[in-house]
Structures are given as structure tokens and as C-alpha cells.
MMTF fields as JSON, N, C-alpha, C and O atoms, coordinates in Angstrom:
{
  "mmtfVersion": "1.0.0",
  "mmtfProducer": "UNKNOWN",
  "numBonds": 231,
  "numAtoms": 232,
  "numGroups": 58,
  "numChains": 1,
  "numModels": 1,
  "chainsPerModel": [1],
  "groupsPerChain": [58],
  "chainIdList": ["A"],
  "bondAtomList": [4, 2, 8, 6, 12, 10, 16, 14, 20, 18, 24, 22, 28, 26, 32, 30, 36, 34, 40, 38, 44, 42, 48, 46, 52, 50, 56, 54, 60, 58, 64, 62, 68, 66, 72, 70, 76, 74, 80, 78, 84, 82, 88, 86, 92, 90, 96, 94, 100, 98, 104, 102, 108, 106, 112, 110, 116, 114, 120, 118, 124, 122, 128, 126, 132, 130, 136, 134, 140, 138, 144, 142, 148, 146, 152, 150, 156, 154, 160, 158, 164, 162, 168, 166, 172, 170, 176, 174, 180, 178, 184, 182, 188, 186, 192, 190, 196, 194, 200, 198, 204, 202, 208, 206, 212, 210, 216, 214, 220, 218, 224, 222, 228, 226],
  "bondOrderList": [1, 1, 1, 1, 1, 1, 1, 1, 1, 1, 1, 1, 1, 1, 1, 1, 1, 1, 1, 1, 1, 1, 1, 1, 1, 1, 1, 1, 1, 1, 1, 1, 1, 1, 1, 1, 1, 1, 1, 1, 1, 1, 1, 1, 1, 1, 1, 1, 1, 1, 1, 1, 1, 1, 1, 1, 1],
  "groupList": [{"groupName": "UNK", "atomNameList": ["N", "CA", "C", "O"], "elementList": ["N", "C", "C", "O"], "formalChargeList": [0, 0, 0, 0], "bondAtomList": [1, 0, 2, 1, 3, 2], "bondOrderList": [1, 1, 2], "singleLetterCode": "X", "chemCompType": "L-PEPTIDE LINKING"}],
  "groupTypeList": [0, 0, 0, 0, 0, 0, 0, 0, 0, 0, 0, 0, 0, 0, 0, 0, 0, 0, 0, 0, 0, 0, 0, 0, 0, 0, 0, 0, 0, 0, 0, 0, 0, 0, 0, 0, 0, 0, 0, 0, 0, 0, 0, 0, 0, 0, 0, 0, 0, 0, 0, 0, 0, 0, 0, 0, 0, 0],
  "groupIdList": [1, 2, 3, 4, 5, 6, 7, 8, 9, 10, 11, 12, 13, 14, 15, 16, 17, 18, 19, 20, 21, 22, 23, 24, 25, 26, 27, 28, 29, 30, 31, 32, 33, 34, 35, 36, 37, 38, 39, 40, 41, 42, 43, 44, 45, 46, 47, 48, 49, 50, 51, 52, 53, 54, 55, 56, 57, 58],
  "secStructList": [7, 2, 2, 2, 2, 2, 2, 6, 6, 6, 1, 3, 3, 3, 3, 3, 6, 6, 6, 6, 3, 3, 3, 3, 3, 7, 7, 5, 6, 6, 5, 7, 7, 3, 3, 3, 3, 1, 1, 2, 2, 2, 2, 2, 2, 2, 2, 6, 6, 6, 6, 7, 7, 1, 1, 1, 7, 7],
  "xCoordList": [16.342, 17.311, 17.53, 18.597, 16.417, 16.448, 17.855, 18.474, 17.991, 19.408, 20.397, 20.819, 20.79, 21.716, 21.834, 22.596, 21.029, 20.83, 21.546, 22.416, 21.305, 21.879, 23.638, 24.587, 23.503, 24.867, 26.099, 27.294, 25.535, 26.265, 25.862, 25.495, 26.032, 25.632, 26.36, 27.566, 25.785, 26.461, 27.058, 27.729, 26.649, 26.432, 25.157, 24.17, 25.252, 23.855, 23.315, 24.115, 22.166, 21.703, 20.361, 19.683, 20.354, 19.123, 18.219, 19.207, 17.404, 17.39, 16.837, 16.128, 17.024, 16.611, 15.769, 15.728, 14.903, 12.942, 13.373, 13.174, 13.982, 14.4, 14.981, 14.657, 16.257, 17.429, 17.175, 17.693, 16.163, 15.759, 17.676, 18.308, 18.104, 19.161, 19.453, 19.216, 20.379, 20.107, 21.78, 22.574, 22.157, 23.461, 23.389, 22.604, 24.495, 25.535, 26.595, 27.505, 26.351, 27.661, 28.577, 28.356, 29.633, 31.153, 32.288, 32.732, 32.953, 34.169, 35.383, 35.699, 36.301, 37.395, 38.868, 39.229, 39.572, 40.552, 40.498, 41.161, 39.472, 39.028, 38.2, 37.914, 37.628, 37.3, 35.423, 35.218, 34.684, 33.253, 33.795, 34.772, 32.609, 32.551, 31.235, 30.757, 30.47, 28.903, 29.392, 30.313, 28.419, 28.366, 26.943, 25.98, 26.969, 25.629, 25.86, 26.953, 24.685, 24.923, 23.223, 22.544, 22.693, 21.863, 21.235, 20.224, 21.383, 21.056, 21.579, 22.596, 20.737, 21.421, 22.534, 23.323, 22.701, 23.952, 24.951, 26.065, 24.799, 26.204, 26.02, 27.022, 25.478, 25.732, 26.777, 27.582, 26.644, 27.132, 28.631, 29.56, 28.714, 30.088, 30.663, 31.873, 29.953, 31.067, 31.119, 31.776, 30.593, 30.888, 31.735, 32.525, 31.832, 33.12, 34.093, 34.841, 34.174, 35.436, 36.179, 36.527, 36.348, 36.628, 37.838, 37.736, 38.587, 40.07, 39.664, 40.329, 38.674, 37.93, 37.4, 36.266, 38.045, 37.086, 38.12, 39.336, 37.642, 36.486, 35.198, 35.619, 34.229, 32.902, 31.74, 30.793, 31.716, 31.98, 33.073, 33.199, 34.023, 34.899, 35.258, 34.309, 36.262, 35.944, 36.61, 36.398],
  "yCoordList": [-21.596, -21.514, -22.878, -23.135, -23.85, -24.894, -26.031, -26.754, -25.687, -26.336, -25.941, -26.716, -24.448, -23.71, -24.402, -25.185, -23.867, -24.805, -26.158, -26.238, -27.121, -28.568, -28.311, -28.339, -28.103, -27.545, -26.879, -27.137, -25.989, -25.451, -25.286, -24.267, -26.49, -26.76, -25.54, -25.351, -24.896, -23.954, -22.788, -21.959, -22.897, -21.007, -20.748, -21.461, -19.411, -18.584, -17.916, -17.341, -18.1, -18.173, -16.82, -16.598, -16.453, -15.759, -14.583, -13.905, -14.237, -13.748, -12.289, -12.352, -11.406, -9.681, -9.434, -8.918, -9.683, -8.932, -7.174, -6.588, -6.645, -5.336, -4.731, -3.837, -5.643, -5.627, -6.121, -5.85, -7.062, -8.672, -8.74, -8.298, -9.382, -10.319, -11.081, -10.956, -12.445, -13.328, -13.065, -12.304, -13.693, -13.042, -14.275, -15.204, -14.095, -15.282, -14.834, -14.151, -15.363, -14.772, -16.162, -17.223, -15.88, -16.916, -16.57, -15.422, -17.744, -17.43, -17.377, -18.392, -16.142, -16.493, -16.15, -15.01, -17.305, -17.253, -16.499, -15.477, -17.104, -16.756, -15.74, -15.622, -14.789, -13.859, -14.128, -15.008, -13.572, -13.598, -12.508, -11.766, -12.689, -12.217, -12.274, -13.405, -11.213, -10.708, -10.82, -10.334, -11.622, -12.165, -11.805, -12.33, -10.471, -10.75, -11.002, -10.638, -11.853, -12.203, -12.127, -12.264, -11.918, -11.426, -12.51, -12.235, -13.815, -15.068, -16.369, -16.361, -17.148, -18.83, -19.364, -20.088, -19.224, -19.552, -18.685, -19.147, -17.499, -16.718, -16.961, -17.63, -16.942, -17.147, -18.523, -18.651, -19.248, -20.556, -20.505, -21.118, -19.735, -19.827, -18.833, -18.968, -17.592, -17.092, -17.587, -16.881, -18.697, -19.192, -20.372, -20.639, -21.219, -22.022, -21.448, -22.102, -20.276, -19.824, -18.67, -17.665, -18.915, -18.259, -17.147, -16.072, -17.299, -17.062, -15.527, -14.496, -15.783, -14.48, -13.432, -13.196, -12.57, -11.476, -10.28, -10.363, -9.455, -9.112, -9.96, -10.355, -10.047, -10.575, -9.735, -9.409, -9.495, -10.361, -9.887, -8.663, -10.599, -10.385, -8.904, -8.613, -7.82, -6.747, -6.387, -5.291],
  "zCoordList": [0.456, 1.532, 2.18, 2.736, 2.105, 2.645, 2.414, 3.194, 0.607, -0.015, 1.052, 1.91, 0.907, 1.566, 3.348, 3.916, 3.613, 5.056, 5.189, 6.057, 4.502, 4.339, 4.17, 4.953, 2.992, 2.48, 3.375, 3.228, 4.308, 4.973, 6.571, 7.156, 7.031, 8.368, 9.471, 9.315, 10.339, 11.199, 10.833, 11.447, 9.618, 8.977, 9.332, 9.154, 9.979, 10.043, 8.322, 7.583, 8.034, 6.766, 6.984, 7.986, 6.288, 6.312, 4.657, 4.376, 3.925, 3.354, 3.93, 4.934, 3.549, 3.609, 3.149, 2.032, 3.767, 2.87, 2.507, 1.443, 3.716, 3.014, 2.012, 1.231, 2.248, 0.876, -0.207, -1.29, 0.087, -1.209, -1.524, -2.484, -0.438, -0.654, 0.39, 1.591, -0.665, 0.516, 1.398, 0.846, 2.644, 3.756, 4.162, 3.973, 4.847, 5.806, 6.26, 5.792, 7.378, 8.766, 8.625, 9.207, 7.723, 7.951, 8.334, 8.302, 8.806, 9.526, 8.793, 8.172, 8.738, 7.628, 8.433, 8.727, 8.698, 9.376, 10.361, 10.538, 11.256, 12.792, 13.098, 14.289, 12.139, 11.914, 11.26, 10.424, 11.596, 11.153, 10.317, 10.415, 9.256, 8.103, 7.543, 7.451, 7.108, 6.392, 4.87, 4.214, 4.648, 3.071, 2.925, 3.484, 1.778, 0.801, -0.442, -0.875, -1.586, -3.045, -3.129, -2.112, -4.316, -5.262, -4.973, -4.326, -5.181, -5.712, -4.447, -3.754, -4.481, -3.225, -4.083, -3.477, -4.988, -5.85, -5.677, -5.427, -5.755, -5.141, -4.149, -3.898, -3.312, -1.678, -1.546, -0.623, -2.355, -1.998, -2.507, -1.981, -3.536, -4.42, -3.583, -3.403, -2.865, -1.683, -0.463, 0.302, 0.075, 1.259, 0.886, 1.791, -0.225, -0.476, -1.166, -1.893, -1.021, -0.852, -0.308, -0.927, 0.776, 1.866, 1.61, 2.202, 1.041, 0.397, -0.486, -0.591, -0.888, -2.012, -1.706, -2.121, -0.937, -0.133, -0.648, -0.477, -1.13, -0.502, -1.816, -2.904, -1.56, -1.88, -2.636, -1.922, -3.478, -5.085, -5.468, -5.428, -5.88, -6.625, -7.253, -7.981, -7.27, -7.604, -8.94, -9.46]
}
């Protein structure tokens, strides 16, 4: 998470011991938005790109 952290300064970051997934609270055209992905790599490929929701791709 530490990458993620750097990477995305002033996103709230966190992983789910419950869910075992990792989340992020982003903003998408003014709007917060709950992002979960499997993996810190999806997390990252849905927070740069904001445009792609709903999240994962369906």
C-alpha cells in the first residue's frame, strides 16, 4: 500500500482484512466514489481512470 500511498497523494487508501480487498475513496466529477479491486494494481488502474465506472469494467 505504501507504493499506492506515494502514487496517489490525498486518496484515502485502505485494505479490508474482512473483505481481503484492497478500497479507495475518489473523487469523480465532484462526486466521491468507493473503489474496490482484488489486487494494488487494480486499485491503481481504477483510480487513473476516473472516466471508467462503473469499476471493474463490466
Amino acid at each position: 500500500m505504501g507504493d499506492l500511498r506515494e502514487q496517489f497523494p490525498g486518496v484515502v487508501l485502505w485494505f479490508g482484512s474482512h473483505t481481503g480487498r484492497f478500497w479507495a475513496l475518489v473523487r469523480v466529477a465532484g462526486f466521491p466514489r468507493l473503489v474496490e479491486a482484488i489486487t494494488p494494481q487494480e486499485l491503481a488502474m481504477a483510480i487513473r481512470a476516473p472516466r471508467g465506472w462503473p469499476w471493474p469494467p463490466q
